[in-house]
N, CA, C and O atoms as a GROMACS GRO file, in nm:
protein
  628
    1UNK      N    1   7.994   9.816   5.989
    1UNK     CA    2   8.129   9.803   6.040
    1UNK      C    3   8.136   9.679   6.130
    1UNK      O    4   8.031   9.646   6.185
    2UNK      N    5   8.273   9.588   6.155
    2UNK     CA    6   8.258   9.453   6.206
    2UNK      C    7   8.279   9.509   6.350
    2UNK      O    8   8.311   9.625   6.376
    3UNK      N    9   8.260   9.422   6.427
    3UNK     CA   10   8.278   9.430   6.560
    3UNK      C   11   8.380   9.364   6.611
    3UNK      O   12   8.390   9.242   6.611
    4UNK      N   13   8.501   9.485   6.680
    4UNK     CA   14   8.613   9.390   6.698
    4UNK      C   15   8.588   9.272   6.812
    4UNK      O   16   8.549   9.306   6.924
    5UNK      N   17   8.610   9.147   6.784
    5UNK     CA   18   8.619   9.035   6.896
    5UNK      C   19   8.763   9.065   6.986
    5UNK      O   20   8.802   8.956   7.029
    6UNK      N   21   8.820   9.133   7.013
    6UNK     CA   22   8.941   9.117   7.084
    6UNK      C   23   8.972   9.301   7.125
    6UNK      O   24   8.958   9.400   7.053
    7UNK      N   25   9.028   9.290   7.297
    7UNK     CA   26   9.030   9.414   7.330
    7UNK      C   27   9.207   9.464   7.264
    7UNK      O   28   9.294   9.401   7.202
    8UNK      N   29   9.196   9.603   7.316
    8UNK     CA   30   9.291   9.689   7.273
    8UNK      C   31   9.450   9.587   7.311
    8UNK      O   32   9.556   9.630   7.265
    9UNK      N   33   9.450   9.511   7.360
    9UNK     CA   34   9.570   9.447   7.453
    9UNK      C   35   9.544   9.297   7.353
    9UNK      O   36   9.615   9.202   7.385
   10UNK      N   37   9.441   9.276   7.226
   10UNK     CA   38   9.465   9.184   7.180
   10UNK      C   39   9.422   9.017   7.242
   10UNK      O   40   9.452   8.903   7.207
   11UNK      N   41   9.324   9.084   7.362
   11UNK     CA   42   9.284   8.961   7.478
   11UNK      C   43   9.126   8.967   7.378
   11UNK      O   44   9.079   9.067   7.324
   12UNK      N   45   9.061   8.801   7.376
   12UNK     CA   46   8.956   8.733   7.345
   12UNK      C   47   8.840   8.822   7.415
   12UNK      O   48   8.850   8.833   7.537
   13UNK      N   49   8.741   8.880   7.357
   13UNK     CA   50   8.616   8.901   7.434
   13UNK      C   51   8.543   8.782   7.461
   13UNK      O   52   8.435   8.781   7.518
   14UNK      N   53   8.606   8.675   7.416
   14UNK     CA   54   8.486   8.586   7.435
   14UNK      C   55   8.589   8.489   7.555
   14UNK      O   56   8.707   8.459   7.534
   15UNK      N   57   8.490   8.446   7.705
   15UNK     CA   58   8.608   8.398   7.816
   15UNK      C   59   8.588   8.280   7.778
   15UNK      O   60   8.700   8.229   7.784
   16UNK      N   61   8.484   8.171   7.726
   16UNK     CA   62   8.585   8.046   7.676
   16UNK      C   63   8.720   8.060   7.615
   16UNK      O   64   8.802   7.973   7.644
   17UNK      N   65   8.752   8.153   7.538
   17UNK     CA   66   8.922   8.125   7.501
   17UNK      C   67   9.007   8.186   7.635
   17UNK      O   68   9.116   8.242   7.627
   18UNK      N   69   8.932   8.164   7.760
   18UNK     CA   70   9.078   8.205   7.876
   18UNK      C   71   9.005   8.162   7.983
   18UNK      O   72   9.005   8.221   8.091
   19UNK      N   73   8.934   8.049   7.957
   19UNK     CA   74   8.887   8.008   8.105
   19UNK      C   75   8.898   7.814   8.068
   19UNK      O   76   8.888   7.745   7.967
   20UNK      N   77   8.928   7.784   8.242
   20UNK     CA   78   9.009   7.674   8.243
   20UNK      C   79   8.955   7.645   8.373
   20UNK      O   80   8.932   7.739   8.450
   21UNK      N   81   8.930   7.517   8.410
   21UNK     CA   82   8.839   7.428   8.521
   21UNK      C   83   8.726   7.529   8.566
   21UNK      O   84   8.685   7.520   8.682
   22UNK      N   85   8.691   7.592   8.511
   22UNK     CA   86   8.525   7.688   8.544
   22UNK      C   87   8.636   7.861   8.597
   22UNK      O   88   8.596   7.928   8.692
   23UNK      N   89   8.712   7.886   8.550
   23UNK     CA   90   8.756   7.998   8.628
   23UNK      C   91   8.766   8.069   8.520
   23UNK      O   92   8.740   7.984   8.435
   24UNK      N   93   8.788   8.177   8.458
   24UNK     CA   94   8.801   8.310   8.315
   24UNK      C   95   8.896   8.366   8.373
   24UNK      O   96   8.866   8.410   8.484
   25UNK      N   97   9.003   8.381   8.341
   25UNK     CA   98   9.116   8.425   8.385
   25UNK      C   99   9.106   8.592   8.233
   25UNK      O  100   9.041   8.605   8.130
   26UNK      N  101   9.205   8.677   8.304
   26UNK     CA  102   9.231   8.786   8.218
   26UNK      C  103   9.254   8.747   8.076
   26UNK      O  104   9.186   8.786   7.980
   27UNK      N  105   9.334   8.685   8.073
   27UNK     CA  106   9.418   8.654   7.917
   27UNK      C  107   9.434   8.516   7.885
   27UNK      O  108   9.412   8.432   7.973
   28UNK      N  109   9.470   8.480   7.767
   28UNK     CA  110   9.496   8.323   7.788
   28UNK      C  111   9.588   8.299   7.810
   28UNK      O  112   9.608   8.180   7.834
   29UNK      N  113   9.735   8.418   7.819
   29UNK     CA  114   9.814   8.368   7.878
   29UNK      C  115   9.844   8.305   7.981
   29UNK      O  116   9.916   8.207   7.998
   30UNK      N  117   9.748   8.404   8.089
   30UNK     CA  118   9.737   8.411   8.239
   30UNK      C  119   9.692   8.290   8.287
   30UNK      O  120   9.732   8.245   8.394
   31UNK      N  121   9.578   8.211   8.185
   31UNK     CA  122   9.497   8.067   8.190
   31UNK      C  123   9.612   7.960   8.148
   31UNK      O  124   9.622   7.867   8.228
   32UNK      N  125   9.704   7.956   8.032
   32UNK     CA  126   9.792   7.877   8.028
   32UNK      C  127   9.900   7.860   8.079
   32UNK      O  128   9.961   7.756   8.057
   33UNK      N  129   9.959   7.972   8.175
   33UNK     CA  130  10.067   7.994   8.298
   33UNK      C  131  10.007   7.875   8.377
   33UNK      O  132  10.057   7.762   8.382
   34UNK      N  133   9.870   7.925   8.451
   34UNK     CA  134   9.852   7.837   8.569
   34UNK      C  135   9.784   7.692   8.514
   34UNK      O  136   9.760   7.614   8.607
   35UNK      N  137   9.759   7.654   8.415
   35UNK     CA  138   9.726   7.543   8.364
   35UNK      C  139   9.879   7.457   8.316
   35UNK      O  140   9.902   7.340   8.346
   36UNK      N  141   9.967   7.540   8.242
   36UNK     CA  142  10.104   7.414   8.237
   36UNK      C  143  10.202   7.448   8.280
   36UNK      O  144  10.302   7.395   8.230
   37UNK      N  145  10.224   7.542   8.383
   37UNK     CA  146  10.331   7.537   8.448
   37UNK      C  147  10.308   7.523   8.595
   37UNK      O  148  10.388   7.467   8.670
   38UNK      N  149  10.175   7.586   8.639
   38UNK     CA  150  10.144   7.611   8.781
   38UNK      C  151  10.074   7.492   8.834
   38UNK      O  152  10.090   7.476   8.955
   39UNK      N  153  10.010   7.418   8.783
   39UNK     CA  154   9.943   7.301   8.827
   39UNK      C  155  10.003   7.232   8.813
   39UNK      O  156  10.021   7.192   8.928
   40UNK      N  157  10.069   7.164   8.741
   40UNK     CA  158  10.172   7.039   8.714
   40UNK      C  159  10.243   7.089   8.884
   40UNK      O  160  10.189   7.028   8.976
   41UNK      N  161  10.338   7.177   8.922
   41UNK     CA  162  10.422   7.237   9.005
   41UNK      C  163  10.358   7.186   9.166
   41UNK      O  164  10.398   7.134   9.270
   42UNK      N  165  10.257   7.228   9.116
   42UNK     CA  166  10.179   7.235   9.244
   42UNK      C  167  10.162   7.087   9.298
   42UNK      O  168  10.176   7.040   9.412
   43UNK      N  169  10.126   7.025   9.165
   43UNK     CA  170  10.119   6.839   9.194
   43UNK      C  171  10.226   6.769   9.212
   43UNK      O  172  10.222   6.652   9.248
   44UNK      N  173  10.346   6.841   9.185
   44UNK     CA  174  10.478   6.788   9.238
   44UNK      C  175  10.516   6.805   9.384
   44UNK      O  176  10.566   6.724   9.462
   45UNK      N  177  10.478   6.938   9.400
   45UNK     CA  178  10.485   6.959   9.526
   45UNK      C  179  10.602   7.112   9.546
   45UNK      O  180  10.617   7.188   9.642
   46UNK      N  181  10.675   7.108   9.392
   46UNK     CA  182  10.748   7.245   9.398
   46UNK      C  183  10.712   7.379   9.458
   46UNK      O  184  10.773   7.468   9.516
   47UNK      N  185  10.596   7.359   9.422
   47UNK     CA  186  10.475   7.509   9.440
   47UNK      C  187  10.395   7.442   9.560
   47UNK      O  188  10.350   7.328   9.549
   48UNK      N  189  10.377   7.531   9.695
   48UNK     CA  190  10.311   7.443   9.771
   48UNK      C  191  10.184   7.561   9.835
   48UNK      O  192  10.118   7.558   9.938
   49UNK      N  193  10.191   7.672   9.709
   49UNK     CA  194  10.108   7.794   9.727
   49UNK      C  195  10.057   7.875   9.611
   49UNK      O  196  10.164   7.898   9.555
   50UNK      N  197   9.983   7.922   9.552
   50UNK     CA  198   9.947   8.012   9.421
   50UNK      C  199   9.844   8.081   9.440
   50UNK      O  200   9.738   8.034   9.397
   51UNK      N  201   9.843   8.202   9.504
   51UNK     CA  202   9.724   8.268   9.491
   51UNK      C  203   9.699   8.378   9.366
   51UNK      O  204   9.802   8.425   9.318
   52UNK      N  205   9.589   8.416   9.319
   52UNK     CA  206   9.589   8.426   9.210
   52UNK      C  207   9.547   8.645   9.196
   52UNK      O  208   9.487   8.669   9.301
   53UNK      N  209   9.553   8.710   9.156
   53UNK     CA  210   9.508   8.831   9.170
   53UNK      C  211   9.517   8.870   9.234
   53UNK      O  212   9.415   8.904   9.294
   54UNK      N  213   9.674   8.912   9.298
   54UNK     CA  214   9.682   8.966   9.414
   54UNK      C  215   9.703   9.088   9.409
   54UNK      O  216   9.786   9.125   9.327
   55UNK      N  217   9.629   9.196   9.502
   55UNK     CA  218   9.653   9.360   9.519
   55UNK      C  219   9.759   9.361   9.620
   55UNK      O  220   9.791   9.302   9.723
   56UNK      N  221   9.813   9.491   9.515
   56UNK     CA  222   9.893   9.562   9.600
   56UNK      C  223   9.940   9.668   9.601
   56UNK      O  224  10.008   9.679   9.498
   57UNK      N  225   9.946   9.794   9.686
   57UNK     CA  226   9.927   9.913   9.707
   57UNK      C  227  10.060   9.957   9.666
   57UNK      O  228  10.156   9.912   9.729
   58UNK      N  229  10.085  10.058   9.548
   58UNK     CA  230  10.220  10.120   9.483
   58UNK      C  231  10.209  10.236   9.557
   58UNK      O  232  10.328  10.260   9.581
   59UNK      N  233  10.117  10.360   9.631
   59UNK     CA  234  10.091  10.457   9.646
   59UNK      C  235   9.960  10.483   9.732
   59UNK      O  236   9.844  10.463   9.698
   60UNK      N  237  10.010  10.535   9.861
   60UNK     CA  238   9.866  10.564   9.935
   60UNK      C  239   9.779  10.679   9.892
   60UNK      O  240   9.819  10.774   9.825
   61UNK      N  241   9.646  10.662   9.940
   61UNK     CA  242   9.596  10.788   9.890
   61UNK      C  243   9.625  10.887  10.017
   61UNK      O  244   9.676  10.874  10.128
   62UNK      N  245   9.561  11.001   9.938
   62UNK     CA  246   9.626  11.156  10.042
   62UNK      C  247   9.500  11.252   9.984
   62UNK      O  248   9.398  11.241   9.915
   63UNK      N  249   9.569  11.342  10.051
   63UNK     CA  250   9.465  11.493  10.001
   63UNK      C  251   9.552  11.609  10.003
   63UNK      O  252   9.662  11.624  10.057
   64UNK      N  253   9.496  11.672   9.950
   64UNK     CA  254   9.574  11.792   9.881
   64UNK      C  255   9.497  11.904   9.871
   64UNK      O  256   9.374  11.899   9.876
   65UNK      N  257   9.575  12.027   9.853
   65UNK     CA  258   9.497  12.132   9.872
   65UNK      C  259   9.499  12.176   9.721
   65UNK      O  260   9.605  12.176   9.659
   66UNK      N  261   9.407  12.206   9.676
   66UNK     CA  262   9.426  12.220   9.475
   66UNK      C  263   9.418  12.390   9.471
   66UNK      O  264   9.392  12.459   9.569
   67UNK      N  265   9.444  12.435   9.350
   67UNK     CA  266   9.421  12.564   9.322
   67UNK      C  267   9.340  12.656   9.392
   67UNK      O  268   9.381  12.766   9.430
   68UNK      N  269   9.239  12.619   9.408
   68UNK     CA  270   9.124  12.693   9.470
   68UNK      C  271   9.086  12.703   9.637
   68UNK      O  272   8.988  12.739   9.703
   69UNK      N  273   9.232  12.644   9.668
   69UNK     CA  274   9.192  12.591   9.826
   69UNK      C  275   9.056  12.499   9.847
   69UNK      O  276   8.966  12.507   9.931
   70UNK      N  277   9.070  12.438   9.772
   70UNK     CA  278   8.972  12.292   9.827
   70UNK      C  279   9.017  12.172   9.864
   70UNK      O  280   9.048  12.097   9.772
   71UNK      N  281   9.029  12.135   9.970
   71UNK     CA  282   9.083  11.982   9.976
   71UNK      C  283   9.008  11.916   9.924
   71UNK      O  284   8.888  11.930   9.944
   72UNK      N  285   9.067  11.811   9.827
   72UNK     CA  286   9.103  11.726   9.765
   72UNK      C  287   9.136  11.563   9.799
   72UNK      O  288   9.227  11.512   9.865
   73UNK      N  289   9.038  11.511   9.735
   73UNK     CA  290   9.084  11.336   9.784
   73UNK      C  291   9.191  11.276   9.683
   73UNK      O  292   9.141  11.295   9.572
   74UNK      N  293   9.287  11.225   9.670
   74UNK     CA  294   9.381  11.142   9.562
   74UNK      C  295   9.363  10.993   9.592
   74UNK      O  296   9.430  10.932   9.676
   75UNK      N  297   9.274  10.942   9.521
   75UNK     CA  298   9.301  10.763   9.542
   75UNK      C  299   9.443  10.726   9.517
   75UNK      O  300   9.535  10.788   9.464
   76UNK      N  301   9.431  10.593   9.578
   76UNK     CA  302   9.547  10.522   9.564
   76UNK      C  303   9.572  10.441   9.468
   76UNK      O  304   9.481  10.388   9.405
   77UNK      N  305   9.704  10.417   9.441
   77UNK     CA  306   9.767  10.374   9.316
   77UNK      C  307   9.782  10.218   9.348
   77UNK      O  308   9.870  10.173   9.420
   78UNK      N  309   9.655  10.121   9.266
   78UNK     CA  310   9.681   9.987   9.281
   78UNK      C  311   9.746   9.943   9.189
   78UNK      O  312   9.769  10.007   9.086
   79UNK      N  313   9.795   9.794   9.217
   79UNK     CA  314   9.851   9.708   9.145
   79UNK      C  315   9.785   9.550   9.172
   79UNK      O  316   9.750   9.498   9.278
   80UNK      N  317   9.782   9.502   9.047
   80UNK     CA  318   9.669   9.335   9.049
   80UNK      C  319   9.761   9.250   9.025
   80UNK      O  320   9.751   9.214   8.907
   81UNK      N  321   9.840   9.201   9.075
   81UNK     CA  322   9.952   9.084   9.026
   81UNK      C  323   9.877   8.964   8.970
   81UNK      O  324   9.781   8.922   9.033
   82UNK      N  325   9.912   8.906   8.858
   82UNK     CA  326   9.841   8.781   8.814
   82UNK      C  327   9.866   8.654   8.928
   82UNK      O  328   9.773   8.578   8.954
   83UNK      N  329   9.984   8.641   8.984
   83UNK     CA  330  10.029   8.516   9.072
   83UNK      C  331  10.127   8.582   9.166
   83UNK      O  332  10.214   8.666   9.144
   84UNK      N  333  10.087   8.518   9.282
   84UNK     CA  334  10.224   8.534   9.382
   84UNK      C  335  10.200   8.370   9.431
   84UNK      O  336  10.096   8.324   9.479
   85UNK      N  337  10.331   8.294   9.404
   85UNK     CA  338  10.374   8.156   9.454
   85UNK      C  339  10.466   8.177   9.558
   85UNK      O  340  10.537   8.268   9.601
   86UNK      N  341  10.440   8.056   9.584
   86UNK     CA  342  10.505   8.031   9.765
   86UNK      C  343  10.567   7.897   9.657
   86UNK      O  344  10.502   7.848   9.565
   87UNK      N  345  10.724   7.851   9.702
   87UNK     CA  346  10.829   7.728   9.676
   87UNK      C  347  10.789   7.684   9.778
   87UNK      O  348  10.740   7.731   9.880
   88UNK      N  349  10.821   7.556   9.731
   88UNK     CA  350  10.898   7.413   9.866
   88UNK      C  351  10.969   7.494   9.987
   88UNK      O  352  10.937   7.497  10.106
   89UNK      N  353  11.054   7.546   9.932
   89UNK     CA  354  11.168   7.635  10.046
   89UNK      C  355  11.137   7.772  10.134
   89UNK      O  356  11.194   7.836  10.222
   90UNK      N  357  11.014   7.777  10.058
   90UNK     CA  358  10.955   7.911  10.150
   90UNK      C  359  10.969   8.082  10.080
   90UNK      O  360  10.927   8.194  10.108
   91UNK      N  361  11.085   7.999   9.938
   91UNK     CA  362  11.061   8.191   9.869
   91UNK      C  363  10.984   8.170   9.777
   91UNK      O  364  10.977   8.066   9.713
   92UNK      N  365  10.901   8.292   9.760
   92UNK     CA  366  10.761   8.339   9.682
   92UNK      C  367  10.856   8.409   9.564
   92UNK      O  368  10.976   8.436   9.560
   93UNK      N  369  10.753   8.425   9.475
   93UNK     CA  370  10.811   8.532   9.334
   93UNK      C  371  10.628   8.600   9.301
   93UNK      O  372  10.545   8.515   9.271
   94UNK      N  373  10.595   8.705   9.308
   94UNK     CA  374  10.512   8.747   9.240
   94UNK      C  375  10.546   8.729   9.078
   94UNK      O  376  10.655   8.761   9.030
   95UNK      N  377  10.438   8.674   9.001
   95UNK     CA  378  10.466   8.712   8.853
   95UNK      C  379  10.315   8.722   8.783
   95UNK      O  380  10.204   8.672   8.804
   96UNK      N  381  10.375   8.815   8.688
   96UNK     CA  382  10.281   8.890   8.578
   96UNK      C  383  10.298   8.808   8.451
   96UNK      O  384  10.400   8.782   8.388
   97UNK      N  385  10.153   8.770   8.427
   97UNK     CA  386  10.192   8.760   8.252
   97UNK      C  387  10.183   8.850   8.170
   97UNK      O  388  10.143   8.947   8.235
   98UNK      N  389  10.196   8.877   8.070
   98UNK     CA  390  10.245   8.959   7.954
   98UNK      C  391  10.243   8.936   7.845
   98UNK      O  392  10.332   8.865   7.799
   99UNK      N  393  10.132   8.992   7.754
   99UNK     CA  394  10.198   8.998   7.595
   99UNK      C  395  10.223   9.101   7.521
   99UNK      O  396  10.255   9.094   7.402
  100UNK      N  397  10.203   9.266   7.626
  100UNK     CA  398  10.209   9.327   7.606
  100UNK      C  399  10.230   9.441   7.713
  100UNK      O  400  10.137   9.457   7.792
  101UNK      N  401  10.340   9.522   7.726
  101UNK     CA  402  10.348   9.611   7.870
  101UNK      C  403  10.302   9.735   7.780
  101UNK      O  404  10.363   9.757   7.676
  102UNK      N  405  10.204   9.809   7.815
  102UNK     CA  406  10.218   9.992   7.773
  102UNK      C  407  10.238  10.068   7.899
  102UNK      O  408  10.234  10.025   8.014
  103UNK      N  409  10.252  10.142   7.873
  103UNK     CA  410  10.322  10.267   7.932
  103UNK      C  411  10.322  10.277   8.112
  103UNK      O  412  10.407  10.296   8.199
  104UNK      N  413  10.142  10.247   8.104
  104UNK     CA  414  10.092  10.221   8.225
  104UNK      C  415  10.150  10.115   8.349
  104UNK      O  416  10.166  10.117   8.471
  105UNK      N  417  10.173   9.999   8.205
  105UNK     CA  418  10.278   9.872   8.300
  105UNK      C  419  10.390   9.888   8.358
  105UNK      O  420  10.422   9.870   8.476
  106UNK      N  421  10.460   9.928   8.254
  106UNK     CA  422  10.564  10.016   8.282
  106UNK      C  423  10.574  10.089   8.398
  106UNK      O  424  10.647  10.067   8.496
  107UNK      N  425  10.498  10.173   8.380
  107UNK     CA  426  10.524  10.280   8.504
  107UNK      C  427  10.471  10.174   8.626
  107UNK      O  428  10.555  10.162   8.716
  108UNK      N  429  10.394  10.126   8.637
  108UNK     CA  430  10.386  10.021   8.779
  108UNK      C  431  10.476   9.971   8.800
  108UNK      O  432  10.528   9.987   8.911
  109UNK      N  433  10.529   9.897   8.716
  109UNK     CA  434  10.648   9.811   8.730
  109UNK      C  435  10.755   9.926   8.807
  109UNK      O  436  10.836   9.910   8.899
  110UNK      N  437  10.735   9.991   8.766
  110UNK     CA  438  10.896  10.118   8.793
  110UNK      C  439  10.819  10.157   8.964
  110UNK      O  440  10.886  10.209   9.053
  111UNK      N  441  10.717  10.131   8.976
  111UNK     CA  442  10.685  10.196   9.167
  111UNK      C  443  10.677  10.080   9.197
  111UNK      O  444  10.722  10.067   9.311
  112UNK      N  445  10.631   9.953   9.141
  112UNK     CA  446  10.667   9.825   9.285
  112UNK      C  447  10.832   9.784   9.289
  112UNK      O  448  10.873   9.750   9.400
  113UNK      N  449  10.890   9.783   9.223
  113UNK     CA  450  11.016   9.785   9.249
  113UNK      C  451  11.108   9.844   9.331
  113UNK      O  452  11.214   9.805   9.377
  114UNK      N  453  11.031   9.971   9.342
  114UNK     CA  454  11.046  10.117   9.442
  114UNK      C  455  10.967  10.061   9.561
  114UNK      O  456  11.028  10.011   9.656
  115UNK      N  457  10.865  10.066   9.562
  115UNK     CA  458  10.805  10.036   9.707
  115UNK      C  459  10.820   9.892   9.760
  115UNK      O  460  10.767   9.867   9.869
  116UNK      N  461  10.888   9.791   9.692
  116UNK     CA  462  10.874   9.635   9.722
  116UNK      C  463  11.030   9.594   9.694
  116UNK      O  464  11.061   9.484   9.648
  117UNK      N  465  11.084   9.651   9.714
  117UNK     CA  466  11.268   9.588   9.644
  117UNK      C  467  11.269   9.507   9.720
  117UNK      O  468  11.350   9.451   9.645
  118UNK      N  469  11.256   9.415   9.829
  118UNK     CA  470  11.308   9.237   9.807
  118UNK      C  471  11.171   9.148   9.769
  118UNK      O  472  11.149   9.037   9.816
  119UNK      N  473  11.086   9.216   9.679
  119UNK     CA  474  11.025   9.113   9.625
  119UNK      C  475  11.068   9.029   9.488
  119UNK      O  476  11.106   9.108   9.402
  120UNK      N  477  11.073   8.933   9.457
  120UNK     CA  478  11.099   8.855   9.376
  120UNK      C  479  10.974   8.914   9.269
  120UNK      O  480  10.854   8.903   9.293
  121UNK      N  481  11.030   8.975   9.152
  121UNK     CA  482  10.880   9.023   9.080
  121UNK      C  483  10.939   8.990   8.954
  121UNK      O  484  11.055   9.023   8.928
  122UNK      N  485  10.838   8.902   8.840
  122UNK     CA  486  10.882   8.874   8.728
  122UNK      C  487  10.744   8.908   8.612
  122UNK      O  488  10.625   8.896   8.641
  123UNK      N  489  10.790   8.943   8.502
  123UNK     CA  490  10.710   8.938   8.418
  123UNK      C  491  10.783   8.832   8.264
  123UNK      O  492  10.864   8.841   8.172
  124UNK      N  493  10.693   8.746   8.319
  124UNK     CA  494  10.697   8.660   8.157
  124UNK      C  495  10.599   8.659   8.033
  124UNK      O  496  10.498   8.729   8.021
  125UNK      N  497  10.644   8.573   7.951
  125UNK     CA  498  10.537   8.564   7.813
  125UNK      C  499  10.548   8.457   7.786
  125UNK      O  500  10.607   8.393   7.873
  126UNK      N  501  10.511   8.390   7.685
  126UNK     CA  502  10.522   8.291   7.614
  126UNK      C  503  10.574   8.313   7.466
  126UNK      O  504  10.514   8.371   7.376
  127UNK      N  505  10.683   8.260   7.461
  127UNK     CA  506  10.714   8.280   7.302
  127UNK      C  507  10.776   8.174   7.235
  127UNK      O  508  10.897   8.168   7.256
  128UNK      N  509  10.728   8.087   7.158
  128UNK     CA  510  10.730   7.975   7.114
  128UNK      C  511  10.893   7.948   7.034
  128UNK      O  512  10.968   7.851   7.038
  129UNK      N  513  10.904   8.087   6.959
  129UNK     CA  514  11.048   8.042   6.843
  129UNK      C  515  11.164   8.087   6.973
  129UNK      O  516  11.266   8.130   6.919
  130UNK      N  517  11.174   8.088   7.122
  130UNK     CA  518  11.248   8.135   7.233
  130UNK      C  519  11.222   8.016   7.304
  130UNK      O  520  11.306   8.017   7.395
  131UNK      N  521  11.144   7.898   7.315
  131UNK     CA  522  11.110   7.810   7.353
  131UNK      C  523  11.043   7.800   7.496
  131UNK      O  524  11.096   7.759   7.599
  132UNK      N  525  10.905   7.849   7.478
  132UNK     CA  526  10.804   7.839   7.560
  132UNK      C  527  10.834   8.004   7.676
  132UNK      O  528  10.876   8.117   7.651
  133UNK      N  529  10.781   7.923   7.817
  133UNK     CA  530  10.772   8.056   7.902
  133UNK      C  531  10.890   8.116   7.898
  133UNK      O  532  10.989   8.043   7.898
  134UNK      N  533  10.909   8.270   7.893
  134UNK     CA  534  11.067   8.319   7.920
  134UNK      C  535  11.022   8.451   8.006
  134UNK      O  536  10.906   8.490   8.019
  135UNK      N  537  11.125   8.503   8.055
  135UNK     CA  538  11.100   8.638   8.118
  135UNK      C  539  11.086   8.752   7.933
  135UNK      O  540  11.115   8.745   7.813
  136UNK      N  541  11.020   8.846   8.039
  136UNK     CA  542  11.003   8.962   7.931
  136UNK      C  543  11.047   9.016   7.856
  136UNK      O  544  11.031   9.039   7.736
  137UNK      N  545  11.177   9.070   8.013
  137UNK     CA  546  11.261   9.136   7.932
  137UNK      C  547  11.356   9.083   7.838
  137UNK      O  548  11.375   9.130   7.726
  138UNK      N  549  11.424   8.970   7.893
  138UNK     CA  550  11.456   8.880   7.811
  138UNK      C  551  11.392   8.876   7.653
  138UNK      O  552  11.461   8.918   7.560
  139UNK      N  553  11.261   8.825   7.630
  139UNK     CA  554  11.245   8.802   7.465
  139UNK      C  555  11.243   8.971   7.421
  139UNK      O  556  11.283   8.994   7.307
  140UNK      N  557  11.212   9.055   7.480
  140UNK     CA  558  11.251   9.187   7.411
  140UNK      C  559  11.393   9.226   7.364
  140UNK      O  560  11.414   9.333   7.307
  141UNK      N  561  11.506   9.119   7.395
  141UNK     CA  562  11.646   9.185   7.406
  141UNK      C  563  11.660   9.074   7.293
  141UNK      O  564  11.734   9.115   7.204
  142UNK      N  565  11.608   8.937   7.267
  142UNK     CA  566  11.610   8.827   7.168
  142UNK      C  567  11.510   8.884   7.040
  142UNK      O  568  11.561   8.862   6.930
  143UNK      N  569  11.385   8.948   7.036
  143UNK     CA  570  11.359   9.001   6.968
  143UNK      C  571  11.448   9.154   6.890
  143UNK      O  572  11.455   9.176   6.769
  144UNK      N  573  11.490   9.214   6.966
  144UNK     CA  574  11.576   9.326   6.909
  144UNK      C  575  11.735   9.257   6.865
  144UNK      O  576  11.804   9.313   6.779
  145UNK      N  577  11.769   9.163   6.918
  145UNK     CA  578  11.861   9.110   6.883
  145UNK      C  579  11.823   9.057   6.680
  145UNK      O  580  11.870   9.108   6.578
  146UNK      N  581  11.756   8.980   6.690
  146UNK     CA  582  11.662   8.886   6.547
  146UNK      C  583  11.638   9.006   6.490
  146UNK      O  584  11.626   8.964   6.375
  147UNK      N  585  11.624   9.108   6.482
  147UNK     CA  586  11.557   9.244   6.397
  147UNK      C  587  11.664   9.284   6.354
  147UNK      O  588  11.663   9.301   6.232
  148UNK      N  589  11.821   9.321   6.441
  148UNK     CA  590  11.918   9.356   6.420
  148UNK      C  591  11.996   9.265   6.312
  148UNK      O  592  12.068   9.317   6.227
  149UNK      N  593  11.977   9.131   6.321
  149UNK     CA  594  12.055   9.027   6.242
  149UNK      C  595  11.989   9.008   6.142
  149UNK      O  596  12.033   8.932   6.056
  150UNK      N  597  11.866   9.071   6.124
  150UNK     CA  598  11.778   9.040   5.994
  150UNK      C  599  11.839   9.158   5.910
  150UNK      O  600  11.905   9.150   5.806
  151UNK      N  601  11.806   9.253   5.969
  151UNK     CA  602  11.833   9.392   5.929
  151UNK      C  603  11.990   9.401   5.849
  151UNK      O  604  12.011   9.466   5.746
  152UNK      N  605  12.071   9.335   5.909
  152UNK     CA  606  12.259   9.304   5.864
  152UNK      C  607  12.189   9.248   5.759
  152UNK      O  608  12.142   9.314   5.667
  153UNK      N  609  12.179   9.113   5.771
  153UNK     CA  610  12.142   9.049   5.637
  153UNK      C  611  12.088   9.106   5.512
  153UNK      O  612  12.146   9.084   5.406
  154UNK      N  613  11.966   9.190   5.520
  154UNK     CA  614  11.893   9.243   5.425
  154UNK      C  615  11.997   9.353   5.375
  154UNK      O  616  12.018   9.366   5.254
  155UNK      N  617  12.065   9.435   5.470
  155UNK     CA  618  12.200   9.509   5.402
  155UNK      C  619  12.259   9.433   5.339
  155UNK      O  620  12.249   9.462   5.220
  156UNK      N  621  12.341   9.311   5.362
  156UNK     CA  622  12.463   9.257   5.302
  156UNK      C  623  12.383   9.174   5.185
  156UNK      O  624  12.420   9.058   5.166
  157UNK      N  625  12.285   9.221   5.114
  157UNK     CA  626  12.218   9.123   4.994
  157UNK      C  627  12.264   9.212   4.905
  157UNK      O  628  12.245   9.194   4.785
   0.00000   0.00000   0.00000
């Protein structure tokens, strides 16, 4: 049986395809975010901050008393942001890359929004026939849009 080269999320096992000036970033998205949009930015002077993997706490931990009367430890519910940038002007945007949200993303996404509402939080992708970086949700609404107009078409033949 072959051995798959690529994890469940479709990311390279091998980190030459996602590593860039000596660093292995998660994905290659995550490596080509901060390679052509974030460095150029930074050398302009737009971006005058990028830290990279940033934690942040959706949920403290606690304890609980379970069935049996035993207390109970509950870890806490993290979150790894790919980038939080600092502007020229002083507002930041955390952002996530993405080529894929499951369920799990999802549901994070749905508690930092809850626990962080004036953060600037974006998740983009790259999608080439949308023309380069776009937000997420966005090519999901351009993709269901293109499925829908394909779909008319293939009716009206």
């Amino acid at each position: 049986m072959e051995k798959k080269n690529r994890t469940k999320f479709n990311v390279s096992k091998n980190p030459a395809d996602r590593t860039y000036d000596g660093v292995v970033y998660d994905s290659k998205a995550e490596m080509l975010f901060y390679r052509d949009i974030v460095l150029p930015r930074l050398a302009s002077g737009e971006i005058i901050e990028c830290r990279k993997q940033v934690p942040f706490i959706l949920q403290e931990a606690f304890r609980r008393v379970d069935k049996d009367g035993k207390d109970v430890a509950v870890r806490k519910i993290d979150y790894v942001a790919d980038y939080e940038i600092t502007y020229r002007d002083g507002s930041k945007q955390v952002i996530d890359t993405k080529g894929f949200a499951d369920s799990v993303a999802l549901m994070k996404r749905k508690m930092f929004w809850f626990k962080y509402p004036d953060v600037d939080y974006r998740w983009i992708t790259y999608s080439k026939i949308d023309g380069g970086w776009v937000d997420y949700d966005d090519l999901k609404k351009a993709r269901k849009e293109r499925k829908k107009l394909k779909q008319a078409q293939t009716k009206g033949r």
